[in-house]
Legacy VTK file of the C-alpha trace (Angstrom):
# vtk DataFile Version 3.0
C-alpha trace
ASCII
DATASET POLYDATA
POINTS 102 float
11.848 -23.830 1.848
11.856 -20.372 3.692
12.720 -20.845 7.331
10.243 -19.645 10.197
11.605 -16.228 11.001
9.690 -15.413 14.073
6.256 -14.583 15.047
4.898 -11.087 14.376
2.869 -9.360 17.471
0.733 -6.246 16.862
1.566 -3.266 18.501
0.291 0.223 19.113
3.352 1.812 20.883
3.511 4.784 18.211
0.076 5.650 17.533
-0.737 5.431 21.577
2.544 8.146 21.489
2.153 10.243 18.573
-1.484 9.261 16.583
-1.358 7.845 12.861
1.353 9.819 11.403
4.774 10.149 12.466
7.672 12.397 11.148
10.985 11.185 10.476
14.337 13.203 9.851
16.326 11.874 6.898
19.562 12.735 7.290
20.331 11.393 3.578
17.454 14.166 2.480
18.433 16.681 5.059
14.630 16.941 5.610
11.640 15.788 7.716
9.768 13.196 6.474
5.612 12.428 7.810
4.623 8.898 7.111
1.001 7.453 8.133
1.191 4.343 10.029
-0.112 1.387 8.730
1.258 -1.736 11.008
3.152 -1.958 14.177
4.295 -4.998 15.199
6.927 -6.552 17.704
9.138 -9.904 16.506
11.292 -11.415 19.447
12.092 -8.360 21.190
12.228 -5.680 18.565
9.277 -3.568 16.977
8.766 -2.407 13.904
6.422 0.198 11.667
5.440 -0.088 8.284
4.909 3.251 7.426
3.415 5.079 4.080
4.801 8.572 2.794
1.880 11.347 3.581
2.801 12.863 0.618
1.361 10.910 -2.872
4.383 11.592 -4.573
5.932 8.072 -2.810
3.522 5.047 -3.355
5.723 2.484 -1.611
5.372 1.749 2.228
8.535 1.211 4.175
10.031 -1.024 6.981
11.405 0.936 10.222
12.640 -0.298 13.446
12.157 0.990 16.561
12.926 1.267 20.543
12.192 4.017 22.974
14.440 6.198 24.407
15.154 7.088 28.389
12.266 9.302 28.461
9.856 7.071 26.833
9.997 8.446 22.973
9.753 6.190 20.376
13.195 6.315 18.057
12.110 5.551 14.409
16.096 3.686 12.565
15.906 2.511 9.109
16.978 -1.434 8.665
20.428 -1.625 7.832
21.105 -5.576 7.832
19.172 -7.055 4.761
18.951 -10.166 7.101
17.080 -7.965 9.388
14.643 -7.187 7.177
14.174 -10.182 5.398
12.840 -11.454 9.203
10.721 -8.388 9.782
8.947 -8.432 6.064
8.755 -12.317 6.525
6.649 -11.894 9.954
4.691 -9.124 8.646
3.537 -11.613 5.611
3.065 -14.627 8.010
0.548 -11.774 9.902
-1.104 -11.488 7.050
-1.682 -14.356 6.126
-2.665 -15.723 9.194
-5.282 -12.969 10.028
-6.885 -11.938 6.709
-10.191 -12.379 5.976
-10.905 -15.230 3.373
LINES 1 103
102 0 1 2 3 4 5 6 7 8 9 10 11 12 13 14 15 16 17 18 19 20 21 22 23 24 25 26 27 28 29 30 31 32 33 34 35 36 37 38 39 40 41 42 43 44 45 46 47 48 49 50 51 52 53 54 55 56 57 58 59 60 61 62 63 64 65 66 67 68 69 70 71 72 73 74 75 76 77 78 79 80 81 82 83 84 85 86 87 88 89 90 91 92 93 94 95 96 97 98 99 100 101
């Protein structure tokens, strides 16, 4: 039985800030990466963004965290902890499931 991992909230803190894309530096690259946004959503006190590449070459969305900095910018941090995002993906399928169309 998979344990209740917190409710997921949707947000709009990054598309209110910056539209529907955002660009991320990868330092592992050494280059900028744009992503569309596709969800934003806040569990317990942290918010997330599942994100898609801009570019086609990269089918696969991805999981980022989130928190705004001093002056009010939105700080894009890949998940480290697998725990962590074992909650986040968890909450982002309960949203689904609880608010798609049937």
């Amino acid at each position: 039985m998979r344990k209740k991992t917190g409710h997921a909230v949707e947000v709009r803190h990054l598309r209110d800030s910056w539209g529907n894309q955002v660009e991320w530096y990868d330092e592992q690259l050494g280059r900028t990466e744009r992503y569309d946004i596709a969800f934003e959503m806040r569990v317990n006190e942290q918010t997330y963004a599942l994100l898609q590449p801009a570019s086609f070459a990269d089918p696969h969305p991805y999981l980022f965290k989130y928190s705004f900095s001093q002056n009010g910018t939105p700080a894009l941090a890949p998940i480290e902890a697998e725990d962590e995002w074992e909650r986040a993906a968890d909450a982002f399928a309960d949203w689904l499931k609880d608010n798609s169309f049937q």
